[in-house]
C-alpha positions as CSV (number, residue, x, y, z in Angstrom):
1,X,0.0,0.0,0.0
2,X,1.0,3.4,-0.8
3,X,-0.7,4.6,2.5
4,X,-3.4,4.0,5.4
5,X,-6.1,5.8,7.0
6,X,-6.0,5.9,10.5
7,X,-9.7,6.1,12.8
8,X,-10.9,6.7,16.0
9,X,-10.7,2.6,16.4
10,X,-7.2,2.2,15.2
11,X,-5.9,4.6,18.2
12,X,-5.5,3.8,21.9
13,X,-3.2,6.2,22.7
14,X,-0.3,8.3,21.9
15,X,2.3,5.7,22.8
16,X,0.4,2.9,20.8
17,X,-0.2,5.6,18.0
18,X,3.6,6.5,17.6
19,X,4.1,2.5,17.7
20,X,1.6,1.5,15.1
21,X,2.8,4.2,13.0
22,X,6.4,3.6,13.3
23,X,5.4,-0.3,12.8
24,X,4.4,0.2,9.5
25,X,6.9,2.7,8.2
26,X,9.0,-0.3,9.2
27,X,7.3,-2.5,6.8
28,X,7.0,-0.5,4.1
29,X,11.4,0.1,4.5
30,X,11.4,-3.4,4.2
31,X,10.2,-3.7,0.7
32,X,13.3,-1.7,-0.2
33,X,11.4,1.2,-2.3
34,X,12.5,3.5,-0.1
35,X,9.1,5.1,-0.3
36,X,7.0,5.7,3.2
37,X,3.8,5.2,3.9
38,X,1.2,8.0,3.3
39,X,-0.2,7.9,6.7
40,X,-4.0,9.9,6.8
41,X,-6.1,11.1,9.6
42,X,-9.4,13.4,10.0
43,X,-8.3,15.9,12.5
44,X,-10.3,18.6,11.7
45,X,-11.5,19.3,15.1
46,X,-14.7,19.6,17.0
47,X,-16.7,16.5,16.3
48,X,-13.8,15.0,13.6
49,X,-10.7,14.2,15.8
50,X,-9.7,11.0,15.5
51,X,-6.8,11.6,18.1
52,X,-7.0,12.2,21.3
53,X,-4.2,11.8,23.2
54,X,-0.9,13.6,22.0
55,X,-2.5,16.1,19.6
56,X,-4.7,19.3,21.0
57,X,-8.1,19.3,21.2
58,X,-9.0,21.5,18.6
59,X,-12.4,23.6,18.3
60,X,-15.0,23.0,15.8
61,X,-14.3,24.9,12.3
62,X,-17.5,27.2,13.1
63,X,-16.2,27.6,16.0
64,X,-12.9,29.4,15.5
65,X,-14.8,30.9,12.5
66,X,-17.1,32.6,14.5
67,X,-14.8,33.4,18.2
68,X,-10.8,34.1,16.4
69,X,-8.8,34.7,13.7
70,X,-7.8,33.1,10.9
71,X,-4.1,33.7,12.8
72,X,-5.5,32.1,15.5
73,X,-6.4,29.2,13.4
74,X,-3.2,28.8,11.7
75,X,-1.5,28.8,15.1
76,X,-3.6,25.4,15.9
77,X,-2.8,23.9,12.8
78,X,0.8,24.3,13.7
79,X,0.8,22.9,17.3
80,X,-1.3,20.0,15.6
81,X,0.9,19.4,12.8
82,X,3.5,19.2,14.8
83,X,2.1,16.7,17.3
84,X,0.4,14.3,14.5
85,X,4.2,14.1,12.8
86,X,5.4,13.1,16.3
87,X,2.4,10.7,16.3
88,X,4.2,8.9,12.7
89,X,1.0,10.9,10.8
90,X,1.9,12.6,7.8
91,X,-1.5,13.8,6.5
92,X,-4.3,15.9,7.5
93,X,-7.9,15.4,5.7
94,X,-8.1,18.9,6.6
95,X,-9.9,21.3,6.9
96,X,-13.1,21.4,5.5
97,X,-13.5,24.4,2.8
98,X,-17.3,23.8,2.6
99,X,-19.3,27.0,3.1
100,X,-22.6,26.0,5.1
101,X,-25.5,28.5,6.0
102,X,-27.6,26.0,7.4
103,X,-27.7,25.1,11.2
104,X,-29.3,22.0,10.1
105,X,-26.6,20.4,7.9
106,X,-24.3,17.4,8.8
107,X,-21.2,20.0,7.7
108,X,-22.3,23.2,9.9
109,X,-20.1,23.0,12.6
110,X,-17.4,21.4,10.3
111,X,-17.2,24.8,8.4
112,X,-15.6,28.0,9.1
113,X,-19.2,29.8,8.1
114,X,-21.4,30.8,5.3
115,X,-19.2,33.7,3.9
116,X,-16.8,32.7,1.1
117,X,-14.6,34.8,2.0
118,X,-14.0,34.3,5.5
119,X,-14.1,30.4,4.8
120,X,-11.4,30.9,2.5
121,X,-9.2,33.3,4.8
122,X,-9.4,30.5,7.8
123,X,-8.7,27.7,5.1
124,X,-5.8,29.3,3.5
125,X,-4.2,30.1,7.1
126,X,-5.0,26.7,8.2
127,X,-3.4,24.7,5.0
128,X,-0.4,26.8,5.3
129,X,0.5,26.3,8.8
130,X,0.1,22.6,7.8
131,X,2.4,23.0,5.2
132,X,5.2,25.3,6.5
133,X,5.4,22.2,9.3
134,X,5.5,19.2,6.5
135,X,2.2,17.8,7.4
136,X,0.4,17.4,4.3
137,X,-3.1,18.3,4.3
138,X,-6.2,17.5,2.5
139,X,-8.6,20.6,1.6
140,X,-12.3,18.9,1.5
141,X,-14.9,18.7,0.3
142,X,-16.1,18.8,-3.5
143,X,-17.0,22.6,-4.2
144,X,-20.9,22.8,-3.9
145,X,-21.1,20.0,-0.9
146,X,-21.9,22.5,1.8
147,X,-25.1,23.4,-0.2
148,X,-26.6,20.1,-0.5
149,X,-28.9,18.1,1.7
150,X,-28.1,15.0,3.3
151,X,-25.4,13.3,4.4
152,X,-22.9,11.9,1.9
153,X,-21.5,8.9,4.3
154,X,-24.9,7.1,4.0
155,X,-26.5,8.5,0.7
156,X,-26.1,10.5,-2.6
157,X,-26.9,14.0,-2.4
158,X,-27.7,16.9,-5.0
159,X,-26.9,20.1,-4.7
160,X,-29.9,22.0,-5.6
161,X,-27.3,25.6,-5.8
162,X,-28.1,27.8,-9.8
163,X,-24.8,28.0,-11.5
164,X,-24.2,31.4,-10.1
165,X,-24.5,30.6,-6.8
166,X,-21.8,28.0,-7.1
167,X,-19.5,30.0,-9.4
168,X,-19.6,33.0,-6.9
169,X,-20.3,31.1,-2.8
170,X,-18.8,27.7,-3.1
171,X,-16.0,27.6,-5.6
172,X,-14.2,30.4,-4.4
């Protein structure tokens, strides 16, 4: 395998964590590629951390969009970059560029808020403290997913946002 998703299930702890990691960076050595393993988690924060011991405990997205500044943000995103690399993790599915207006969607408090611009301010802040630390991060979710209904884990969804609303709210 090229690389492994970690979950809530796969972690115990940060001691078991750094060995499972380090485990399978072993094996992957041992195939004499010389390649390591891409090693993904969904630390976005809120509701979606997946670790909890040896990584901070991060706010929800509409959280920090609402209460601090994208500066504020970014300074997370380091202190948890550098604790998942400690951890053996490598990559972020993080953070979540939706833009979400309403309260009632799965994504709400996933999402920095319903402003393009704001969203995009926290994200770019956020996917550049990842960066600068060599955690590689993951920007989700498909442009226009933060306007449909439903829940994509379980079912398909359809967007019901005109052309312009996509162009000018969700693809920015």
């Amino acid at each position: 395998p090229g690389g492994l998703l970690l979950l809530g299930r796969n972690v115990e702890g940060a001691e078991q964590l750094a060995a499972l990691t380090a485990t399978l960076q072993e094996a992957a050595a041992a195939n004499g590629s010389g390649i390591g393993l891409l090693i993904a988690v969904d630390q976005e924060g809120g509701p979606v951390q997946r670790i909890r011991s040896g990584a901070p405990t991060l706010p929800a997205a509409r959280v920090l969009g609402e209460s601090a500044s994208p500066e504020e943000a970014a300074q997370l995103a380091e202190e948890t970059a550098l604790a998942l690399l400690t951890l053996g993790v490598n990559v972020n599915l993080a953070p979540v560029a939706d833009v979400v207006g309403d309260p009632d969607s799965f994504l709400y408090k996933r999402t920095y808020g319903s402003d393009p611009a704001l969203v995009a301010s926290f994200v770019e802040a956020v996917s550049g403290a990842f960066l600068q630390n060599g955690l590689i991060n993951i920007v989700k979710h498909f442009p226009g997913h933060g306007s449909a209904s439903g829940d994509t884990h379980g079912e398909a969804v359809i967007s019901a946002a005109s052309q312009v609303e996509f162009e000018s709210k969700h693809l920015p």
